[in-house]
TIRO-2110 file (N, C-alpha, C; in Angstrom, 1 decimal):
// TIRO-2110
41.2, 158.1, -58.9, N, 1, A
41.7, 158.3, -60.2, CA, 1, A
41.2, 157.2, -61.2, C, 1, A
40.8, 157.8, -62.5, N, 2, A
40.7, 156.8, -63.4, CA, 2, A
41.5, 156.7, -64.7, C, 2, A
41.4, 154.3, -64.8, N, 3, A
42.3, 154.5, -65.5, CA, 3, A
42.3, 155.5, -67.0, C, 3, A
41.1, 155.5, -67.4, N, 4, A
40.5, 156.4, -68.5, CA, 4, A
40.2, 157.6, -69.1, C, 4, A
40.7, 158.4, -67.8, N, 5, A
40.7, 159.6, -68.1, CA, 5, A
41.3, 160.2, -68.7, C, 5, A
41.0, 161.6, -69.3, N, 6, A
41.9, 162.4, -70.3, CA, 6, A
43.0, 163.2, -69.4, C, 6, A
43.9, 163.4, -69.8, N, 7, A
44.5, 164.4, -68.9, CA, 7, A
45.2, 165.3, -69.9, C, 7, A
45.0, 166.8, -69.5, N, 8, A
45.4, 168.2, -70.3, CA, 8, A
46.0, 168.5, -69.4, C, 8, A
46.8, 169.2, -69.7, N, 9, A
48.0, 170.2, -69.2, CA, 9, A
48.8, 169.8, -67.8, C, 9, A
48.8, 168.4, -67.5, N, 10, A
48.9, 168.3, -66.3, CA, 10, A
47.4, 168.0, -65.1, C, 10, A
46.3, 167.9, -65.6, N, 11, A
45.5, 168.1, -64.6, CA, 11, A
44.4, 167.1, -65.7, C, 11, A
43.8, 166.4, -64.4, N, 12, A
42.8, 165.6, -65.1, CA, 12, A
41.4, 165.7, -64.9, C, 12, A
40.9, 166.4, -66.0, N, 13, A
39.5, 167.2, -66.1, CA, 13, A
38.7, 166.4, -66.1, C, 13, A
38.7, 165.0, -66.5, N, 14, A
37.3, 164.0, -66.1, CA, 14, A
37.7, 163.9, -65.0, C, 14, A
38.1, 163.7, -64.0, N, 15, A
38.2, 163.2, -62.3, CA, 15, A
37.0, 163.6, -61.9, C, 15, A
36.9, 165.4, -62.7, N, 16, A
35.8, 166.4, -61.2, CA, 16, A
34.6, 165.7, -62.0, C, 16, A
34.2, 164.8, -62.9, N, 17, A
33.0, 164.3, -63.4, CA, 17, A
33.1, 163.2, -62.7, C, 17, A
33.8, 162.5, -62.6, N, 18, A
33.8, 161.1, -62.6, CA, 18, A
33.1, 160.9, -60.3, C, 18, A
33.8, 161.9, -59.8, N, 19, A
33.7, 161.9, -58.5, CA, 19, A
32.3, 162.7, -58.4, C, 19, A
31.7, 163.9, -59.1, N, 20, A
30.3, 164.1, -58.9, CA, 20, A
29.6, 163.0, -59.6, C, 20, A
29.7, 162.2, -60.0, N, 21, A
28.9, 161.4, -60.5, CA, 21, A
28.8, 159.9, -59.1, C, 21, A
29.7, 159.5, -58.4, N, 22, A
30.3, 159.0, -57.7, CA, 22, A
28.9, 159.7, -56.5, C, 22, A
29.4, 160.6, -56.0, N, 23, A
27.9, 160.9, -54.7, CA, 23, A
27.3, 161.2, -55.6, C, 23, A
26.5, 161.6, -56.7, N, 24, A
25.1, 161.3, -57.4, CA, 24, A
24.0, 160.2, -57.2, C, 24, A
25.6, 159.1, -57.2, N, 25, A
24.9, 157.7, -57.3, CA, 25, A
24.9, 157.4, -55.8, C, 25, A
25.2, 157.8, -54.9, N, 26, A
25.5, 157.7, -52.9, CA, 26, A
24.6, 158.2, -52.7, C, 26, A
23.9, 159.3, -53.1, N, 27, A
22.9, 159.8, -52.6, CA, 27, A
21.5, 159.4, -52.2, C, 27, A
21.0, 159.6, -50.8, N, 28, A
19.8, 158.9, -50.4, CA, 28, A
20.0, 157.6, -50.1, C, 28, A
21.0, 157.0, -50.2, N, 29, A
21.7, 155.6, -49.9, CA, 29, A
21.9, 155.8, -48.4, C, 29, A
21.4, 154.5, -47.6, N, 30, A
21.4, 154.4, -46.7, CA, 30, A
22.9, 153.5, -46.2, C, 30, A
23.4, 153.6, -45.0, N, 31, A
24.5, 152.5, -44.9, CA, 31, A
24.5, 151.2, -45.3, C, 31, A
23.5, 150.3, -45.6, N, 32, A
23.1, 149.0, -45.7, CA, 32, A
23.2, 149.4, -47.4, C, 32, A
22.8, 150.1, -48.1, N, 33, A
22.8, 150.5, -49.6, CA, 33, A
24.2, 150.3, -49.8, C, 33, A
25.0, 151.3, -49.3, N, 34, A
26.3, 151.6, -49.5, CA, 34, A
27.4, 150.1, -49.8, C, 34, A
26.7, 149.9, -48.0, N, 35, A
27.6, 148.8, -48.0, CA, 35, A
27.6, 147.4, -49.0, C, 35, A
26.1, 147.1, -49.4, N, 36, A
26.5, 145.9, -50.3, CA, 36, A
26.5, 146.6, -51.9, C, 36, A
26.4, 147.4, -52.0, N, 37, A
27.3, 148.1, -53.4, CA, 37, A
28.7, 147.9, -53.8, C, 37, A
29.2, 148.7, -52.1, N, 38, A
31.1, 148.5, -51.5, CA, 38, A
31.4, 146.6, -51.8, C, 38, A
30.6, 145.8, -51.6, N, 39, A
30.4, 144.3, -51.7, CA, 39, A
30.2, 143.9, -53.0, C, 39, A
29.7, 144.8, -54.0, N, 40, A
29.7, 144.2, -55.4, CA, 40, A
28.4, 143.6, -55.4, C, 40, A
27.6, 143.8, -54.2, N, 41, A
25.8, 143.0, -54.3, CA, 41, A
25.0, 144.0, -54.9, C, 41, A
24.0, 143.2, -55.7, N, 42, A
22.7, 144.5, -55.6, CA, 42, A
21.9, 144.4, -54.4, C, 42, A
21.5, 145.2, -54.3, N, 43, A
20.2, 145.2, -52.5, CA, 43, A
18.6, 145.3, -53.5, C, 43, A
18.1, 143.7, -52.9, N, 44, A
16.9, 144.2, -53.3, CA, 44, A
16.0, 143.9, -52.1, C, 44, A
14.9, 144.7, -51.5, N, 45, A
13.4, 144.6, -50.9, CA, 45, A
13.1, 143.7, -51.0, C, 45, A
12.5, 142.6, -50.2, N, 46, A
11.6, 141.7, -50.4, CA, 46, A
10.2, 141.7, -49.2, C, 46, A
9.1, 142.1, -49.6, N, 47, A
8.3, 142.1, -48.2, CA, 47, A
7.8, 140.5, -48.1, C, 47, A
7.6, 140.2, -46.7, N, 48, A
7.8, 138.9, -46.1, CA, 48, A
8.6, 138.3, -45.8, C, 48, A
10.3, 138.7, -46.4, N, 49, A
11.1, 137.8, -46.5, CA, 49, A
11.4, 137.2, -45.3, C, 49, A
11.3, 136.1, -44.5, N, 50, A
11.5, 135.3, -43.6, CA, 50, A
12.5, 135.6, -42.8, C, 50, A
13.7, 135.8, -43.4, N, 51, A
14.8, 136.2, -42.7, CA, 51, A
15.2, 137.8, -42.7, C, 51, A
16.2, 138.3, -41.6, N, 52, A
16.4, 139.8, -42.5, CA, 52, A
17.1, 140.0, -43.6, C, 52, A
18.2, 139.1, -43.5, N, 53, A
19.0, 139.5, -44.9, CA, 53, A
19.4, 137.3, -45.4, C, 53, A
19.3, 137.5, -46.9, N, 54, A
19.5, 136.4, -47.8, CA, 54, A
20.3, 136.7, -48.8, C, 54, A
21.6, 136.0, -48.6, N, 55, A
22.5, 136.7, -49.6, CA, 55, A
22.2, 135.3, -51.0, C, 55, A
22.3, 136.0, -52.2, N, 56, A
22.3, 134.7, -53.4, CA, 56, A
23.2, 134.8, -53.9, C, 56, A
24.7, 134.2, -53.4, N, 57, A
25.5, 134.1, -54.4, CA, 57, A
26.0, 134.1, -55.4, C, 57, A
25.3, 133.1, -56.0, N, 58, A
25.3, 133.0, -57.5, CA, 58, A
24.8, 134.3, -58.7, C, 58, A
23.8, 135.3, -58.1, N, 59, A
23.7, 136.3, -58.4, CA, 59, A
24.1, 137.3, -57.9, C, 59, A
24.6, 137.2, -56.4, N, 60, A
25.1, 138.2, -55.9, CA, 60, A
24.4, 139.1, -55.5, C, 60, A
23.4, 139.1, -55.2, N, 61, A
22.1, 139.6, -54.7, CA, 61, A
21.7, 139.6, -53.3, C, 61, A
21.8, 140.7, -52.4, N, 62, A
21.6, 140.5, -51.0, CA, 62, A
19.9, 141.0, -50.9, C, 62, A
18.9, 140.2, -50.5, N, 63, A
18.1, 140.2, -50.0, CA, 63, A
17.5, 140.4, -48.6, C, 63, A
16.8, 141.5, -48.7, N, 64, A
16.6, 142.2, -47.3, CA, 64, A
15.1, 142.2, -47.1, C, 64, A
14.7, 142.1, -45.8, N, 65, A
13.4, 142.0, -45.5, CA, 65, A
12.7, 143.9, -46.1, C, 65, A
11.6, 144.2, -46.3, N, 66, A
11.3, 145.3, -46.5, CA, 66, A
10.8, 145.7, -45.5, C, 66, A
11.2, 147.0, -45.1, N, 67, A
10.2, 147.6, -44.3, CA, 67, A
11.0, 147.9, -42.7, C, 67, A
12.3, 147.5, -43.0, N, 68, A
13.1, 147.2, -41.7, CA, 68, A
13.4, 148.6, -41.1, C, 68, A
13.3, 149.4, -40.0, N, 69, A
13.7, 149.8, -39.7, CA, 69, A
15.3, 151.0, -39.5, C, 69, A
15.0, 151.8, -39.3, N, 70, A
17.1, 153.0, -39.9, CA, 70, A
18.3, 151.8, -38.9, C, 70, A
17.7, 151.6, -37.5, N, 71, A
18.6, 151.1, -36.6, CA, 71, A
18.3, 149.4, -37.2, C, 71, A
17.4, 148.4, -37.7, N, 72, A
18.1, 147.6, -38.1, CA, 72, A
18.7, 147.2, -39.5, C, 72, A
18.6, 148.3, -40.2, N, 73, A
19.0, 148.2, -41.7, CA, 73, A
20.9, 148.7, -41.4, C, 73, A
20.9, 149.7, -39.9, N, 74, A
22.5, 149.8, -39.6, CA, 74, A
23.0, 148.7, -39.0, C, 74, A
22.5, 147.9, -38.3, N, 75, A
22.8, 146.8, -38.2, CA, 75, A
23.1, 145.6, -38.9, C, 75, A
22.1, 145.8, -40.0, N, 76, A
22.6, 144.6, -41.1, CA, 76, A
23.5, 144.8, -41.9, C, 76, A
24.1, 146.4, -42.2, N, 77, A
25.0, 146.9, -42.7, CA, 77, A
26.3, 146.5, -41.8, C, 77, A
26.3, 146.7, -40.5, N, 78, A
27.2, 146.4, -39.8, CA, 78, A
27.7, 145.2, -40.1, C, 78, A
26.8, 144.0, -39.8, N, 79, A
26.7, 142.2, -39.9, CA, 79, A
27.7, 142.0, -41.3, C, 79, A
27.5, 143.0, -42.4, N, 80, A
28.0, 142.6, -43.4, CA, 80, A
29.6, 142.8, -43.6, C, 80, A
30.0, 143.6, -42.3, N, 81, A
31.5, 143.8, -42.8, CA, 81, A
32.1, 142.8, -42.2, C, 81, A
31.8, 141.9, -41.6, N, 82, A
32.4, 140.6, -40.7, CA, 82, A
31.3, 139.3, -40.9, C, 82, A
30.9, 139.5, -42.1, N, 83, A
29.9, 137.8, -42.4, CA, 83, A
30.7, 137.3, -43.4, C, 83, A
30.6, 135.9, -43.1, N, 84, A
31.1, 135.4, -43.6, CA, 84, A
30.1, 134.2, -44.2, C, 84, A
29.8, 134.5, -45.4, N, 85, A
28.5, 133.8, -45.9, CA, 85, A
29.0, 131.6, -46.1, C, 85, A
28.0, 131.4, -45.8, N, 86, A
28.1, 129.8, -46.0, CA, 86, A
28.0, 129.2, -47.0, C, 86, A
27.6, 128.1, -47.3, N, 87, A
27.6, 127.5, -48.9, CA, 87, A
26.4, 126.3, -48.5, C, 87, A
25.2, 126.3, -48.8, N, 88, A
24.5, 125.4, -48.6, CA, 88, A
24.6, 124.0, -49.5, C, 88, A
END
């Protein structure tokens, strides 16, 4: 539900927009997509990047190696619901 919506007659006609718009934007999203979205990060590609994943705080920006694999990009999706990032 949103807080914004219009509501007529009892029934709230932006919801059925607001939720197709919701898997619009899911779509083609992989679980590693999802999940640092669900995290408030953006996910960006980086080819070379040394490590698999670099989270930047300060922007909020999870950094992923390019090129990774379905089974380790589920895995780094996984890593992220129980990491607990450090503070250098």
């Amino acid at each position: 539900m949103t807080v914004h919506a219009a509501v007529f007659g009892g029934e709230d006609w932006r919801e059925g927009e607001n939720l197709a718009a919701r898997v619009a934007e899911t779509d083609g999203d992989d679980e590693l997509a999802s999940t640092a979205r669900r995290f408030g990060m953006q996910l960006v590609e980086v080819p070379d990047l040394r490590d698999p994943l670099v989270y930047v705080a300060s922007h909020r920006l999870l950094l992923v190696r390019a090129g990774m694999s379905g089974a380790c990009r589920d895995a780094a999706a996984a890593h992220l619901l129980v990491w607990k990032p450090q503070r250098h």
